[in-house]
C-alpha positions, 0 to 999 in steps of 0.5 A: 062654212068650215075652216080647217088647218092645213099645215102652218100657212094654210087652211081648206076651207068648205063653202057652198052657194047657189052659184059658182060665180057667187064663189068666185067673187067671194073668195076673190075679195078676201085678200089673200091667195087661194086655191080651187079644190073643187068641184069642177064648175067653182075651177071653170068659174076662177078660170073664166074670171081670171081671163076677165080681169086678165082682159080688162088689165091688159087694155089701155 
């Protein structure tokens, strides 16, 4: 993994795993908000797990 300043409030960070989900769950629980650059299939897995978490807030 590398980190990189972007500017003063930010940083691109370059990871790899063997699984898009696996990113996804990692970034998910640093705490802080994030952005997907790419590739297309880490931006598919945040959209599908957003809509997951989304679904199990919204029930009673």
């Amino acid at each position: 993994m590398t980190i990189e300043a972007d500017g003063p409030d930010a940083c691109v960070v370059t990871a790899g795993a063997d699984d898009p989900e696996r990113m996804v769950t990692y970034f998910a629980t640093v705490g802080a908000d994030f952005e997907v650059l790419e590739p297309p299939e880490v931006v598919a897995a945040v959209a599908s797990a957003a809509d997951r978490l989304r679904r199990a807030a919204s029930r009673p």
